[in-house]
N, C-alpha and C positions, 0 to 999 in steps of 0.2 A: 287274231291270235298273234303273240309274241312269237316273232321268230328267235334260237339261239342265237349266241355270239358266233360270230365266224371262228376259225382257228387263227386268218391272223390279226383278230380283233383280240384275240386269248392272248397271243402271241407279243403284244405290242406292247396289252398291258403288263405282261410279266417282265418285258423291256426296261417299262417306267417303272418297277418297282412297287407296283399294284398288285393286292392278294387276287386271283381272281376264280370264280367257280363256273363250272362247265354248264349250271342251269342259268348261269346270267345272261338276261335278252340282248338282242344283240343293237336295242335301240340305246337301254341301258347302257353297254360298253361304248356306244360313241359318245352318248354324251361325258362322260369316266373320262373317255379321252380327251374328248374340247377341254373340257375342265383342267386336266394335267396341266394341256400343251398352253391352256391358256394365260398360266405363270411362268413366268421368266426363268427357271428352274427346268420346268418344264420342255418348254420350246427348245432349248439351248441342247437338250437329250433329244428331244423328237427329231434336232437337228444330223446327231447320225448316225438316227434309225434307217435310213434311207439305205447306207453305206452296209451297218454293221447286221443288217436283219437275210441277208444272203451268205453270209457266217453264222450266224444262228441261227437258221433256220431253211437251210437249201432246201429241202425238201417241199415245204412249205411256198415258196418263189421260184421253184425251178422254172420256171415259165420265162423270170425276170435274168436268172445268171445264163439261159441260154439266149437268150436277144442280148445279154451284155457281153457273152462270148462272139456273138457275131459280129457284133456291132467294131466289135476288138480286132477281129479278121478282116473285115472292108476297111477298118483304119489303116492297117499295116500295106493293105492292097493299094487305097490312096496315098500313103506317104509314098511308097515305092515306086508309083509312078508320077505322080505330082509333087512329092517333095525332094529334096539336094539328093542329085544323081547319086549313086554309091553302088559299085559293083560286089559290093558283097553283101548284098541284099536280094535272095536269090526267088526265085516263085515258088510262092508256099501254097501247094494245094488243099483240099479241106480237107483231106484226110488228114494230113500233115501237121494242119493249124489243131486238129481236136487230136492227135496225138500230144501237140504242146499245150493246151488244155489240161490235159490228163497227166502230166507230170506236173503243172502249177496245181493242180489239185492235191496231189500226191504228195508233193514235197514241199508247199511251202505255203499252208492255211492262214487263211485270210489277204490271201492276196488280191482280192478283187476289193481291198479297201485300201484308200480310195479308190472309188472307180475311174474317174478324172486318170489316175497312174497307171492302170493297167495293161495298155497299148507299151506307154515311153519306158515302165520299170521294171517288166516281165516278159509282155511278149518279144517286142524286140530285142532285148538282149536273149534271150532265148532263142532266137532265128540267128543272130549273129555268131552264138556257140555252137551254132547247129547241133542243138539237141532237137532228139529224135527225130528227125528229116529224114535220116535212112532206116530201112526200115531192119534191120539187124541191130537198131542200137537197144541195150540193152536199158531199159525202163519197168518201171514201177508199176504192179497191174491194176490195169484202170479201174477207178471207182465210181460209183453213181453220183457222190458226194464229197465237196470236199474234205479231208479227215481234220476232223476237228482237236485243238490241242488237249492233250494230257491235262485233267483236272488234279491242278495243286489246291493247296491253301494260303491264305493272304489273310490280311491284317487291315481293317477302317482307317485311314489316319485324314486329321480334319486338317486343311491348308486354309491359311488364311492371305487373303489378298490385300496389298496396300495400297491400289487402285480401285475404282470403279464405285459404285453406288453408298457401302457401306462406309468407303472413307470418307465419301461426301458427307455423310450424316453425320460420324463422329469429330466432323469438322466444323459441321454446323453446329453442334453438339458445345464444341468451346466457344465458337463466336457467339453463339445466344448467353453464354454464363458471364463473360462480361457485359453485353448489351443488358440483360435483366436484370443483375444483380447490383445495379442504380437504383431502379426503381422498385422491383419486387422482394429485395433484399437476398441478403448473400444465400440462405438457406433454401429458399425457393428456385433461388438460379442454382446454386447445387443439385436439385432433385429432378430439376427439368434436363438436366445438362447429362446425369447420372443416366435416368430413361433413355435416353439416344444416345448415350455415347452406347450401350447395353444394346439399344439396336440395331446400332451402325456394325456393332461387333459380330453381332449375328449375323448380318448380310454379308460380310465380308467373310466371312470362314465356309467353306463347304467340304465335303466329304470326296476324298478320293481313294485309288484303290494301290496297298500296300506295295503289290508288284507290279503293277504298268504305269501307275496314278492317272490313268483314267476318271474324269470326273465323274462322282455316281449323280445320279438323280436325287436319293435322301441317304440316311441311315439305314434304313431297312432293308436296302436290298440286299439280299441273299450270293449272289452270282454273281461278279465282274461281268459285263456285257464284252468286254473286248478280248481279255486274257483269258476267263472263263473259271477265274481261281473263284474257289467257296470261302466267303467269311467264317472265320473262326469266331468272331466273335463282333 
């Protein structure tokens, strides 16, 4: 028997830009997935699904944003005592610390991306404002989940890159039209030269997103994965 897709196998693919329905197996959606991740396109998105799948989908990974809240807590407990003395860096108890949790959650979505930053660019400054330490400070009431931003609208725009793969091609694309067009004649080195320079252009443009420019994964996707803005169009 076919088991279903998991939710964050649903989840992934709706990431990447993939239609996907609630009866599809869930042997199905991995291989959906190999396949995405296994174009350069692909991977480069899968690349920060890792990051951005704990904003879109807390609910879904709370298991993961509360080991990365901890993990954020014992950091700040090691720099404090193993890194550059500083007496204003006071002991933070765990109420304390998930006090300051629940105002990053509150007031300023998406902050656990990067994860890499959320020790140096939130919590600590956050301890050194001493916000909510005492417990009369007046705060924002806690939520299960991060709040997630206000859905605007945004606009497809295609950027085109003058580095990397594509320019190689359209560069290869001129050096081949004088190399053949000795010997296979002018019209033949035109057409060959024509197809690649048409491919390299392709490679070289991809799709980003009107208000953050966020790289998408194709045209189709519906949802900015990082802003969360809806294509118009």
């Amino acid at each position: 028997m076919n088991e279903a897709a998991t939710a964050k196998q649903l989840a992934l693919l709706g990431y990447l830009g993939q239609p996907v329905t609630e009866t599809i197996s869930k042997q199905e959606a991995a291989d959906r997935i190999d396949a995405i991740v296994g174009n350069s396109d692909g991977k480069d998105k899968f690349g920060d699904w890792n990051d951005d799948k704990l904003i879109l989908f807390p609910d879904l990974f709370a298991d993961e944003i509360a080991a990365l809240k901890k993990g954020c807590f014992a950091e700040y407990n090691a720099f404090r005592t193993e890194g550059p003395k500083s007496p204003d860096l006071p002991k933070v108890s765990r109420d304390q610390a998930i006090r300051i949790f629940t105002y990053l959650d509150a007031t300023r979505p998406g902050w656990m991306k990067p994860r890499t930053a959320t020790f140096l660019d939130h919590f600590l400054p956050c301890v050194k404002a001493k916000i909510h330490l005492s417990p009369t400070h007046s705060f924002p009431p806690p939520t299960t989940a991060p709040a997630q931003p206000q859905s605007s609208t945004a606009r497809k725009r295609r950027k085109s890159e003058f580095l990397g793969k594509g320019a190689l091609v359209q560069l290869l694309a001129i050096v081949l039209f004088f190399i053949v067009a000795p010997f296979a004649g002018g019209l033949v080195a035109c057409i060959l030269a024509l197809v690649l320079f048409v491919i390299g252009s392709s490679m070289s443009s991809s799709w980003i997103c009107g208000a953050c420019g966020n790289k998408l994964s194709d045209k189709n996707v519906k949802v900015c994965p990082t802003c969360r803005s809806t294509f118009t169009r």
